[in-house]
C-alpha positions in Angstrom: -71.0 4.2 22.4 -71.2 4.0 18.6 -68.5 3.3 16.2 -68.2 3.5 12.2 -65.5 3.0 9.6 -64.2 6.4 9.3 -66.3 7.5 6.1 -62.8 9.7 4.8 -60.6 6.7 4.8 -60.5 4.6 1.4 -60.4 0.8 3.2 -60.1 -2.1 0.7 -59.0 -6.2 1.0 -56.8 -7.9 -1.3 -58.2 -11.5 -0.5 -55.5 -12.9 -2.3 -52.8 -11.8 0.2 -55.1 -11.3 3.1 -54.0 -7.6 3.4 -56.1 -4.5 4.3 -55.1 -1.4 2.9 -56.5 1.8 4.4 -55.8 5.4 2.7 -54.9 6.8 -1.0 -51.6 8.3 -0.1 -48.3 8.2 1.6 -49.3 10.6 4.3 -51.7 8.3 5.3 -51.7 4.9 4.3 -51.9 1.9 6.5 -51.4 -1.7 5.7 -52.0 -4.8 7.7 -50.8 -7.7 6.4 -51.8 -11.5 7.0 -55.4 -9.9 8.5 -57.3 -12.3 10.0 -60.3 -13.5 8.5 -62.6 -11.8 10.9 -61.4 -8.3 10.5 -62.4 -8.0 7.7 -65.8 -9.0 8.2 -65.9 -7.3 11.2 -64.9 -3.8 9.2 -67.5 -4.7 6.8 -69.8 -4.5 9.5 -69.2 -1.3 10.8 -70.1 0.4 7.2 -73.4 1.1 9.2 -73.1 2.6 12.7 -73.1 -0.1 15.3 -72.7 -0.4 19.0 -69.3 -0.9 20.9 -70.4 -3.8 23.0 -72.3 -5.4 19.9 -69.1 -5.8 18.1 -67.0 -6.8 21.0 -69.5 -9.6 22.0 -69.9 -10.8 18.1 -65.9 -11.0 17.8 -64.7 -12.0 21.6 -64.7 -15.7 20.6 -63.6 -15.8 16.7 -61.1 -13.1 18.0 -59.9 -15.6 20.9 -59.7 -18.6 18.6 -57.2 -16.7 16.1 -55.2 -15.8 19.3 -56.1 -12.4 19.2 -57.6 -9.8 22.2 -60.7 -8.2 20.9 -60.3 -5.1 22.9 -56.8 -4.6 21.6 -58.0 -5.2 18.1 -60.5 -2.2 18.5 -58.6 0.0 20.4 -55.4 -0.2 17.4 -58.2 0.4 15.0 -59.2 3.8 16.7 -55.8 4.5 17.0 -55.1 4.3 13.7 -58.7 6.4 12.8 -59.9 3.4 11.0 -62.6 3.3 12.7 -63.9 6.3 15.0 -66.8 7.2 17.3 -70.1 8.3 16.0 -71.0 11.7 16.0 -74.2 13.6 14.8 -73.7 15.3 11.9 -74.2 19.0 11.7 -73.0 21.9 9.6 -68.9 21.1 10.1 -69.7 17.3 9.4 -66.9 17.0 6.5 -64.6 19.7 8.2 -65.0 17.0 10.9 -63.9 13.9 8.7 -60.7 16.3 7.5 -59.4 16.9 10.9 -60.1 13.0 12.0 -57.9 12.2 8.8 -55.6 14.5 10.2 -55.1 12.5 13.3 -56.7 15.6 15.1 -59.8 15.3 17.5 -62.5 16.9 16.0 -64.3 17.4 19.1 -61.4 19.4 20.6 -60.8 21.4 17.3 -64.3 22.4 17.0 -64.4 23.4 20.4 -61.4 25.3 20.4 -62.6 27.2 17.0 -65.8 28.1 18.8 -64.7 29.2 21.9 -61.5 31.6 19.9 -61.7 35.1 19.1 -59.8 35.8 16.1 -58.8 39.5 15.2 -58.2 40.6 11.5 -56.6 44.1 10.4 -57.2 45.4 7.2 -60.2 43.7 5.2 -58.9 43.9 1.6 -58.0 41.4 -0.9 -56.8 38.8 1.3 -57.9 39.8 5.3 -61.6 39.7 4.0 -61.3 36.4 2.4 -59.8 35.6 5.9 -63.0 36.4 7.5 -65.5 34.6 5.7 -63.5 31.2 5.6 -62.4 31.6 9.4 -66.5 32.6 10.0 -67.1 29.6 7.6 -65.2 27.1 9.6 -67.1 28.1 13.0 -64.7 30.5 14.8 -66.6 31.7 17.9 -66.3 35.6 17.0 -64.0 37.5 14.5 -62.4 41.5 15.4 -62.1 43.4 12.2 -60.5 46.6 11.4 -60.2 48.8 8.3 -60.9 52.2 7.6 -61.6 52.5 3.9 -64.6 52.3 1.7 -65.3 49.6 -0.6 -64.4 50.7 -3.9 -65.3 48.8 -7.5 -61.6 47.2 -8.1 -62.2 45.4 -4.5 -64.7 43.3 -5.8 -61.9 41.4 -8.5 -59.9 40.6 -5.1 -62.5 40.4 -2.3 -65.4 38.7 -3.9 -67.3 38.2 -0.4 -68.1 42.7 -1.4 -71.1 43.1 -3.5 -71.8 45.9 -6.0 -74.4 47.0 -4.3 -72.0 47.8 -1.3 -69.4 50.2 -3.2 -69.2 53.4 -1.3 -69.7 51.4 2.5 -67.2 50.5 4.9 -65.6 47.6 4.2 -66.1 46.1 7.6 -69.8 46.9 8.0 -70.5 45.0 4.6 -68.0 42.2 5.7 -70.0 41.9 8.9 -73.8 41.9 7.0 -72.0 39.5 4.7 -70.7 37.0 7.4 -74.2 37.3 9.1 -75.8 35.6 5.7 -73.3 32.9 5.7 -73.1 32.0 9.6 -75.0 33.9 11.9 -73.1 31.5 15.0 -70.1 34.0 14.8 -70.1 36.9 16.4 -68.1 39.6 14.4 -67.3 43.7 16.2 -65.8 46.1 13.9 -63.3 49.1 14.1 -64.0 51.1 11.3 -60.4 52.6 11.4 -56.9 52.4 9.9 -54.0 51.0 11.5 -51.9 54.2 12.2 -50.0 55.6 14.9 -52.8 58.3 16.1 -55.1 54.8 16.3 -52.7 52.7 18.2 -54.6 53.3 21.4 -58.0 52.2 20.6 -56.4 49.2 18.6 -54.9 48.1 21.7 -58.0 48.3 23.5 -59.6 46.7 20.5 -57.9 43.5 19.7 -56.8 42.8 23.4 -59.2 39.8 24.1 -57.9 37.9 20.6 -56.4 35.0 20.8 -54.9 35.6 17.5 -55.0 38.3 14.9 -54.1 38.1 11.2 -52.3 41.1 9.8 -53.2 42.1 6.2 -52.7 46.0 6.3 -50.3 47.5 4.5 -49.4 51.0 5.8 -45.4 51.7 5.2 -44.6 51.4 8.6 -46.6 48.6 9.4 -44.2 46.7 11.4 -43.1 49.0 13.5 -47.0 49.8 14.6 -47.4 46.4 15.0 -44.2 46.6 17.8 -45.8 49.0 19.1 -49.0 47.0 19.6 -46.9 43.8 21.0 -45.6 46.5 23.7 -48.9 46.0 25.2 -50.6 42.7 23.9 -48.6 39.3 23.5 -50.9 37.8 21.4 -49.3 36.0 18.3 -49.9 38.3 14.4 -49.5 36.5 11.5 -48.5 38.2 8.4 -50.1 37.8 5.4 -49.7 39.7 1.9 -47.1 39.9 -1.0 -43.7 40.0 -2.1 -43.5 41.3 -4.9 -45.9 39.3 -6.8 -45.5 36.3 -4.6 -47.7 35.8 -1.8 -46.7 35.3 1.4 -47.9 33.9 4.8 -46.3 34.7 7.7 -44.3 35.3 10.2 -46.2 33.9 12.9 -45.2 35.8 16.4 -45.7 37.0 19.7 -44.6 40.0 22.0 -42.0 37.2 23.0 -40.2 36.4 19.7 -36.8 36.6 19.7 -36.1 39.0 17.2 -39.4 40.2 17.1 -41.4 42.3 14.3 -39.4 45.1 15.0 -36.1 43.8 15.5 -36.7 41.9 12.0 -37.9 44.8 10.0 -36.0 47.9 11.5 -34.7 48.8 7.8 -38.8 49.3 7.6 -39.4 50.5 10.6 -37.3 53.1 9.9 -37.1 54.1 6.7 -39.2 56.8 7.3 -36.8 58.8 9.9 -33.5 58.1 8.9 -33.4 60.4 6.0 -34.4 57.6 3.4 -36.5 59.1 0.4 -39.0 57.5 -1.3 -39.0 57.7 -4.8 -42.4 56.0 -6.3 -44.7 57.9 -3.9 -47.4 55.8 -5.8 -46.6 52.8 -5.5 -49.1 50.2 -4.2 -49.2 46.4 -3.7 -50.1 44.4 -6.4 -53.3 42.2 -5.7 -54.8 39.1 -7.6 -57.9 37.5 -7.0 -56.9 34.0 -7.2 -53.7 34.7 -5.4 -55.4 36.4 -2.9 -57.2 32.9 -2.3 -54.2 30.6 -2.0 -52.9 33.2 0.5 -56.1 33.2 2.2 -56.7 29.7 2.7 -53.1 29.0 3.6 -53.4 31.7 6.5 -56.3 30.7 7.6 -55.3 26.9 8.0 -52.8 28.0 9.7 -55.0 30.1 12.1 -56.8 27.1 12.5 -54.3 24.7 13.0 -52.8 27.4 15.6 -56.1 27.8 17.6 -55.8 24.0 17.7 -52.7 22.8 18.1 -51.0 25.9 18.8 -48.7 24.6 16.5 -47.9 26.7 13.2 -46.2 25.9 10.0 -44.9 29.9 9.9 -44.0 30.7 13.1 -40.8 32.6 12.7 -41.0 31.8 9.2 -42.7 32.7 6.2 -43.6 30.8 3.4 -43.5 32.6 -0.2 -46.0 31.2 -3.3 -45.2 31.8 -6.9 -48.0 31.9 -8.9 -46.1 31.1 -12.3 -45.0 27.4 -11.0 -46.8 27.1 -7.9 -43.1 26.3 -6.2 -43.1 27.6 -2.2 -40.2 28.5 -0.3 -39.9 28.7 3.6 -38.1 31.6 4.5 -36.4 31.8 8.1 -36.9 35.3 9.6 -34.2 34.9 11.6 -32.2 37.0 8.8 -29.2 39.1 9.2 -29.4 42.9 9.0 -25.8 44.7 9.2 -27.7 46.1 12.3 -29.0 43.8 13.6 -27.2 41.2 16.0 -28.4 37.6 15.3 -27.4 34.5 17.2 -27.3 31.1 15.8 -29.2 29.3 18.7 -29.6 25.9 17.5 -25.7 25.7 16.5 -24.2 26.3 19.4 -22.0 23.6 21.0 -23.6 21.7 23.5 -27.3 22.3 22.3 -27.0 18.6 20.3 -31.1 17.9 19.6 -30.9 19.3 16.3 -27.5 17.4 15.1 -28.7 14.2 17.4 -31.8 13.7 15.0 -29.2 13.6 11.8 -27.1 11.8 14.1 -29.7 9.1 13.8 -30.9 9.5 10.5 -26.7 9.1 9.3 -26.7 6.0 11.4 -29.2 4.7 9.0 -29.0 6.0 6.2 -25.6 8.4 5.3 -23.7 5.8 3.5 -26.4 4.2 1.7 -29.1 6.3 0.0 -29.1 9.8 1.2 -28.5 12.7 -1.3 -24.8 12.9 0.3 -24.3 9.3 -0.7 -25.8 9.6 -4.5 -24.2 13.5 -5.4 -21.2 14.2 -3.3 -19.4 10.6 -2.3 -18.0 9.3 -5.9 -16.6 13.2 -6.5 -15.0 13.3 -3.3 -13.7 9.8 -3.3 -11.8 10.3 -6.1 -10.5 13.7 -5.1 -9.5 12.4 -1.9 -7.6 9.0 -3.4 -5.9 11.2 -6.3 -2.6 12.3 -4.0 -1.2 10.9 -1.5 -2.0 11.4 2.0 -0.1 10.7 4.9 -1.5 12.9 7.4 -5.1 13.7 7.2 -7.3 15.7 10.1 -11.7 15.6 8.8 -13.1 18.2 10.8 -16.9 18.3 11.6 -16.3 14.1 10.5 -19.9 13.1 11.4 -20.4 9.3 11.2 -16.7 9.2 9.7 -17.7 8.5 6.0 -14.5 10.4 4.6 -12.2 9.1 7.6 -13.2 5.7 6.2 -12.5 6.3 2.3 -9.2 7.4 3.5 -8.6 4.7 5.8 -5.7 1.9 4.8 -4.3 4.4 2.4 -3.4 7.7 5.1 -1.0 6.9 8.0 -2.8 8.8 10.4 -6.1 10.3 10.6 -8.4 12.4 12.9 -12.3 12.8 12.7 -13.3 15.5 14.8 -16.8 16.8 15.7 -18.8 18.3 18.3 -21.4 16.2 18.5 -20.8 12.9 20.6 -23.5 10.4 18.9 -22.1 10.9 15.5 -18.8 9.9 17.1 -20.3 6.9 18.4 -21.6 5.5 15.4 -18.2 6.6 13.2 -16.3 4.2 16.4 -18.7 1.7 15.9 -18.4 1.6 11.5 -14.7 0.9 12.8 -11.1 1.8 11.0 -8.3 3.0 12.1 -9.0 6.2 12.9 -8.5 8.6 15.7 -12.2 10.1 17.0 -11.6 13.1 19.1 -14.8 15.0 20.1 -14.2 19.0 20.9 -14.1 22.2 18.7 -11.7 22.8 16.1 -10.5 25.9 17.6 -9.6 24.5 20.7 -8.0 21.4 18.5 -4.4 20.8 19.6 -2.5 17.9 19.4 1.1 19.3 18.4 0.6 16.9 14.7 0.6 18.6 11.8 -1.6 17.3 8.1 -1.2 16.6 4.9 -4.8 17.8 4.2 -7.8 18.9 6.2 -11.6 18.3 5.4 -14.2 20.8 5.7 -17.3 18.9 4.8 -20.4 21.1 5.5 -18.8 23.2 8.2 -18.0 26.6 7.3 -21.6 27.3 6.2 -22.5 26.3 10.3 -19.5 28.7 11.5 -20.2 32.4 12.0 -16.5 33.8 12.4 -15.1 31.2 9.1 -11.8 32.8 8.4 -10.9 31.9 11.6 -11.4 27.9 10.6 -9.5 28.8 7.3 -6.2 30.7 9.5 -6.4 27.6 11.9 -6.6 25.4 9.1 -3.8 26.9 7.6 -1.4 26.6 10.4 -2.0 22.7 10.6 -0.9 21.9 7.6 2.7 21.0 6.5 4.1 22.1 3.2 2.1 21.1 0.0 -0.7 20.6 2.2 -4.7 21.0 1.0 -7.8 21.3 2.1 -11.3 20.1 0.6 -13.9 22.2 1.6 -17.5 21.1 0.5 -20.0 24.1 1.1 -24.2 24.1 0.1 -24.3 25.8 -3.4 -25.7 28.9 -2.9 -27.9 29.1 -6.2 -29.5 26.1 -4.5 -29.7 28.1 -1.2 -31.3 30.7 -3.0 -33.3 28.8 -4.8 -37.3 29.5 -4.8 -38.7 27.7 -7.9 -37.7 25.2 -10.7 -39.3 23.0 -13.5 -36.8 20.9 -14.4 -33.7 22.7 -16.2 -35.1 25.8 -15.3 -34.9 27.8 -11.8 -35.9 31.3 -10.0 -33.3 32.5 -8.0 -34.0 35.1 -5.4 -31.8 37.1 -2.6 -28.5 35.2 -4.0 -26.8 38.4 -3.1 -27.8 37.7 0.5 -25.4 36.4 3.8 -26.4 35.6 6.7 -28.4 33.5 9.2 -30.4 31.4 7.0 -33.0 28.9 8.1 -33.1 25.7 6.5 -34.9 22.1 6.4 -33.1 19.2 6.5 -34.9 16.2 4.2 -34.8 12.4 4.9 -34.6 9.9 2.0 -38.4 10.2 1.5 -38.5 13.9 1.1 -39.5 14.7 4.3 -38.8 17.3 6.5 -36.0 15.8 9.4 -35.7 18.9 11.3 -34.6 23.0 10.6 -30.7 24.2 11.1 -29.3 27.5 10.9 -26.6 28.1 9.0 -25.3 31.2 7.5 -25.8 31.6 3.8 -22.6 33.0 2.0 -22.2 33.5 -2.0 -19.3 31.5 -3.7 -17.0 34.5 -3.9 -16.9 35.1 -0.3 -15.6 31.6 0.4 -12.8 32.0 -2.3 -11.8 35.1 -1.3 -11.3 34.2 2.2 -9.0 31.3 1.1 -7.2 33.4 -1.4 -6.1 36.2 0.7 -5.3 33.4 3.4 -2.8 32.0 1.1 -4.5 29.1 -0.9 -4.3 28.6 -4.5 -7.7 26.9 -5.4 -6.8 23.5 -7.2 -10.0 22.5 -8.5 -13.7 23.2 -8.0 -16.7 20.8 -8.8 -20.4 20.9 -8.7 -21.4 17.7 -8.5 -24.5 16.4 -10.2 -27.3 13.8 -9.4 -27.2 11.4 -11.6 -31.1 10.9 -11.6 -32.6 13.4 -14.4 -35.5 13.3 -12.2 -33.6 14.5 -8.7 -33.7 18.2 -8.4 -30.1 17.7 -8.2 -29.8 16.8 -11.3 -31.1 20.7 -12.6 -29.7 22.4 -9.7 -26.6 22.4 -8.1 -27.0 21.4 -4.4 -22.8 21.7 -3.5 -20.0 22.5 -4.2 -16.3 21.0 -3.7 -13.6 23.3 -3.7 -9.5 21.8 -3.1 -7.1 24.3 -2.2 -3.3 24.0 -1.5 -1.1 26.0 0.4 2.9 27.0 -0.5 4.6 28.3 2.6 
C-alpha cells in the first residue's frame, strides 16, 4: 500500500514554533502544535509516493524515542486527509483531490457516480448545462427529455448547442455533444414534452433514475410532476428562476411531507379554478451566466446526493441574486391559506432541535452570541427602569433575563419547555423559581408585575392565545416585554452594507430558518412562523395593551449585518384593567 501527502492540502512548518499548518482556510485548516521533529521529516518524505511499511519501519524507533506510536501517528494523519492512499491517476484525477478535501472517499463517490442513472427534463438553458457537467463528472448514464427544436437564442444560454445544430432536437444534439466530451456515459433520449398526454411514457421513461433534475417549465409543471411521484418515488430537484433570481431546489420524493403538490396547489390549480391569465406571453427570463451558477449548484448537489444522499435543498430552495451574489435558503414548508402545515420540529417533547442551542447557550449565550452583543444592554435597561416585584420570563432558556432581574424582583419564574436549558439556568444560580411545562397549562394561582416574551411568539402558532393568558396574569399596571425576530430581517434576501432587498415581507407563516453559532455557522434549522410587525401590535392592541415603547436594537459593530439590518425588535406594553 502507497501513501502521499495529499497533493490538494497546502502543508507548511513554522520551525520557530514547531507547528505544522495544513490548509488555506477555516473550512479546513489543521494545526499541530509542538510537532515532533520527525514528522516533519517524515511528511517531507512522502512528497513522492512511498510505501506504508517503508515509513513505518524508518519512523518505529525515532517515533518510540519521542514517546510516540507510529501507527497511531499514521493513522491521525489519514484521518485528517493529510496524507492519503495512492491512487492511479485517470481522467477524474483532480475531481478526486476535491472530494478527498472534502473529507469524502473518492473511491466511493466515483463509484457511486458511475454506477447512477441520472434523469433530466427539459434541456434548455440550464437542464443542458446539467447534462454535460453531470456527463463531465462521470455519471454512469444520463435520461433526457425535451420536445423542442434548437433554436438560435439557445445558443446565448445553452452553449453546449452548436449553430450548426439549429433546427434539431435538442436532445439528439445534447446526446452527439456528450458523446464528444465522454463517450463512458451512456445517455437515452425522449424527444417529448412534459405534458399531461405524455405522462405515461415519462413514467415508464425515468423509472430506473435514481434521481432526475427538473428544468421544464410548462404552467402546470408541478402538478405533472405529482402526478409522476404517484408512480415513481424517486427524488426531482427543481431548478430555474424566480423572477430573475435563480433557484435550486426543492429536493423531494413521492414521500415528502407536503409534497410538490401540496406545496404548489395555488399552481397546480390555477388553471381550473377560474383564474385568468393575463400576459398569455409571458416567458421565463434566461441568462447565460446565470444559467451556469444555477447549473453547477444543481448539479453539485446531484452529486453530492448520489453520494451522500445528503442534499443542501431538500425541502428547501436556495434563491441567487445575480446583482450582489447574496443567496437565500427558502423553507418550502410555507403556508398557503389552504394548505394545513404543522410545525414538526416545535412541538413539545421533540427537544433535538432546542437541545443543540441548549448547548451552544451553555457556552456561549451570555458571552458572545449576537443575543449577548444586540439585544442584552437594551433589555437590561428596559427591564431595570420600573420596578418589579413580580416577574414570570416565559420561554426563559438558560435564564439570562431571570438573572438581570434577580436581587431587584421579589419573586420570579423562568419557564420553558425544554429541560436542558433549565438545567443550565439552575446551575448559573439566583434566586429564581425554574418550572419546566407550557405556558398554557401554567398555573400557580400568583399573579405578575410583568411577563417576558423573549423569542416565543414567533415559535407559537395560535399567539393571541399567549397574549389573553398573558393578560390574565398580570396585576394592575402590569407589562409585558415581548422581543420578536424583525421581520425585514426575516425577509431579508440580499444586503451590501446599508443597503438591503427585501422580498415576501408581506408573507406569514411557517418559515424555515438557520440558526448561526458565533463563527457564522450554521447550528441547526427551526421553524417558526414569520409574522409582519403590525400583526403583533394589533393582537396586543385589541387585547387591551397600550404599547409603551418599541426599540430596534443595533449592533454596534459597523461591520455586523446587524449593524445595517435590524435583526429584532423589543416591544413593552402595559395593561390598565
Amino acid at each position: 500500500m502507497r501513501i502521499q501527502l495529499n497533493r490538494a492540502l497546502p502543508l507548511t512548518y513554522d520551525k520557530s514554533n514547531k507547528k505544522i499548518v495544513a490548509g488555506q482556510t477555516f473550512h479546513d485548516l489543521i494545526e499541530i502544535d509542538d510537532s515532533p521533529d520527525f514528522l516533519y521529516e517524515l511528511l517531507t518524505d512522502l512528497n513522492v509516493e512511498t510505501e506504508l511499511s517503508i515509513i513505518l519501519n524508518k519512523y518505529k524507533i525515532v517515533a518510540e524515542e519521542s514517546s510516540y506510536d507510529i501507527n497511531e501517528i499514521i493513522e491521525n494523519l489519514l484521518e485528517e486527509k493529510i496524507i492519503i492512499h495512492v491512487w492511479q491517476p485517470d481522467r477524474y484525477d483532480r475531481h478526486r483531490l476535491f472530494f478527498e478535501l472534502s473529507k469524502d472517499n473518492h473511491e466511493t463517490t466515483m463509484s457511486a457516480l458511475s454506477l447512477a442513472t441520472v434523469g433530466i427534463m427539459g434541456t434548455g438553458g440550464i437542464g443542458s448545462n446539467v447534462a454535460i457537467l453531470l456527463a463531465a463528472a462521470g455519471v454512469g448514464k444520463l435520461k433526457i427529455s425535451d420536445g423542442d427544436l434548437i433554436e438560435e437564442s439557445n445558443l446565448t444560454r445553452a452553449t453546449i448547442f452548436k449553430e450548426d445544430q439549429i433546427g434539431s432536437l435538442k436532445v439528439a444534439s445534447l446526446k452527439e455533444n456528450i458523446s464528444e466530451r465522454n463517450k463512458t456515459c451512456g445517455v437515452e433520449v425522449l424527444p417529448l414534452l412534459l405534458n399531461e398526454e405524455n405522462m405515461d411514457k415519462f413514467n415508464a421513461f425515468f423509472s430506473e433514475c435514481d434521481i432526475i433534475v427538473l428544468s421544464a417549465d410548462p404552467n402546470n409543471v408541478f402538478e405533472l410532476i405529482s402526478i409522476f411521484h404517484d408512480n415513481n418515488n424517486i427524488p426531482i430537484v427543481n431548478a430555474g428562476y424566480l423572477g430573475r433570481l435563480g433557484l435550486i431546489g426543492p429536493m423531494m420524493d413521492a414521500t415528502s411531507n407536503p409534497g410538490f403538490k401540496e406545496l404548489f396547489t395555488r399552481d397546480c390549480e390555477e388553471n381550473r379554478t377560474g383564474k385568468i391569465l393575463i400576459n398569455r406571453r409571458y416567458q421565463a427570463p434566461s441568462y447565460g451566466p446565470l444559467n451556469y451558477m444555477v447549473s453547477s449548484i444543481c448539479s453539485h448537489e446531484v452529486i453530492r446526493y448520489l453520494a451522500t444522499r445528503k442534499s443542501c435543498v431538500w425541502q428547501k430552495r436556495l434563491l441567487i441574486n445575480p446583482d450582489t451574489y447574496e443567496t437565500l435558503f427558502y423553507g418550502y414548508k410555507i403556508t398557503e391559506d389552504n394548505i394545513e402545515m404543522k410545525c414538526d420540529t416545535l412541538k413539545p417533547g421533540d427537544e433535538t432541535v432546542f437541545n443543540k442551542i441548549a448547548g451552544y447557550y451553555r457556552e456561549h449565550r451570555d458571552t458572545s452570541s449576537t443575543n449577548k452583543t444586540v439585544l442584552d444592554k437594551s433589555v437590561a435597561r428596559i427591564l431595570t427602569e420600573n420596578k418589579y416585584n413580580s416577574v414570570l420570563d416565559v420561554g426563559c432558556g438558560i435564564g439570562t433575563y431571570c438573572r438581570m432581574l434577580d436581587g431587584k424582583s421579589s419573586y420570579i419564574v423562568g419557564l420553558d419547555i425544554n429541560s436542558s436549558m433549565l438545567s443550565t439556568a439552575r446551575e448559573l444560580g439566583g434566586s429564581i423559581e425554574y418550572s419546566n411545562g407550557e405556558f398554557m397549562n401554567y398555573d400557580d394561582n400568583h399573579s405578575f408585575d410583568l411577563v417576558i416574551f423573549s423569542l416565543v411568539l414567533d415559535h407559537v402558532e395560535n399567539f393571541v392565545d399567549y397574549i389573553l393568558k398573558a393578560k390574565s396574569l398580570l396585576h394592575k399596571g402590569g407589562s409585558i416585554v415581548c422581543i420578536i425576530p424583525n421581520p425585514v430581517k426575516d425577509s431579508c434576501l440580499s444586503n451590501e452594507g446599508k443597503y438591503m432587498e427585501v422580498t415576501n415581507y408581506f408573507h406569514e407563516g411557517v418559515q424555515r430558518k438557520n440558526r448561526y453559532d458565533v463563527n457564522d455557522e450554521i447550528l441547526c434549522e427551526v421553524l417558526s412562523f414569520k409574522r409582519t410587525l403590525p400583526t403583533y401590535l394589533n393582537a396586543f392592541l385589541t387585547s387591551g395593551f397600550t404599547l409603551h415603547y418599541i426599540e430596534e436594537p443595533r449592533h454596534p459593530d459597523s461591520n455586523h449585518r446587524a449593524h445595517h439590518i435590524p435583526y429584532f425588535t423589543i416591544l413593552e406594553f402595559r395593561y390598565e384593567h
